[in-house]
N, C-alpha and C positions, 0 to 999 in steps of 0.2 A: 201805316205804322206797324200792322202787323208782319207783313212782308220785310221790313225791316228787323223787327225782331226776329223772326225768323231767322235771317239773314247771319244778325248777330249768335244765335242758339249754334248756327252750323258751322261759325266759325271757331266757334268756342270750343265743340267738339271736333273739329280739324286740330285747332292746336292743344287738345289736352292728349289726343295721337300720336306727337308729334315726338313728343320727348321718348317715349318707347320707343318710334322709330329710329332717332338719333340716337341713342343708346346701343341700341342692336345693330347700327352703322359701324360704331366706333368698337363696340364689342368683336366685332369682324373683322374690325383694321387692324385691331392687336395684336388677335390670333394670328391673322394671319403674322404680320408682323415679326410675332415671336416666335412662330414654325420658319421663317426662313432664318431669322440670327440661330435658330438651332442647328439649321443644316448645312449655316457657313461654318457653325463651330464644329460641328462635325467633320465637314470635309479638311478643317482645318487642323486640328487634329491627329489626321490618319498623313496629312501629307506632313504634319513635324513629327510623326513619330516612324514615319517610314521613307519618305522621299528627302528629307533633310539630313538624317544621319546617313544613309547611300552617299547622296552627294560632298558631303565631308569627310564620308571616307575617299571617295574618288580623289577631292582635293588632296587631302592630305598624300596620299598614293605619289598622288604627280607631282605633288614641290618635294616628296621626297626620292621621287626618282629623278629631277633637275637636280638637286642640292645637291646629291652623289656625284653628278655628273654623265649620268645613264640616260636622261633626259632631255626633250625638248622644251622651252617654256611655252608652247601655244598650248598645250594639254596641258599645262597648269592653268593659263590663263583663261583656257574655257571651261574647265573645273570650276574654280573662283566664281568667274561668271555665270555660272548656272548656279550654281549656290546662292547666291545673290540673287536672281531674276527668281528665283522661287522663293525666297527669305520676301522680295517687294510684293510676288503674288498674295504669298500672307495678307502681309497687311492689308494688300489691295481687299480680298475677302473678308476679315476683320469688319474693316471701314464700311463695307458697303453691306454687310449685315447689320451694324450696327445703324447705319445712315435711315436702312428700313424702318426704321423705331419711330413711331409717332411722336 
């Protein structure tokens, strides 16, 4: 019986441990968590406030050096395109900052 008890006493102090330790688990998933949604918002950020208006000016450059007639459309159309494929990395970054989130 007392081996039992026992038994019981050190269970009892395993799981009054337990919740501390789940605490400071999930306290650590957040952190962490919310240091990366900061540094996708960050990188995200620097590439719309600098790699987005470049490439819209390029665009813009190239349909208006087609529209004159001075131009070829494949330098528009990879203009365009690359505006785009960095407009989707966005988001791609966005999402998967945000996905990190408990």
């Amino acid at each position: 019986m007392e081996s039992a008890e026992a038994e019981a006493n050190a269970n009892l102090g395993a799981a009054a441990g337990t919740p501390c330790a789940n605490r400071a688990e999930i306290q650590g998933d957040v952190a962490q968590a919310l240091a990366a949604l900061g540094a996708a918002k960050e990188m995200g950020a620097a590439r719309r406030e600098q790699l987005v208006p470049q490439l819209t000016a390029a665009y813009q450059s190239a349909l208006a050096e087609y529209a004159s007639g001075r131009g070829d459309l494949t330098p528009t159309l990879d203009a365009v395109h690359r505006l785009h494929d960095t407009e989707l990395e966005l988001l791609d970054t966005d999402i998967e900052g945000k996905r990190r989130l408990p």
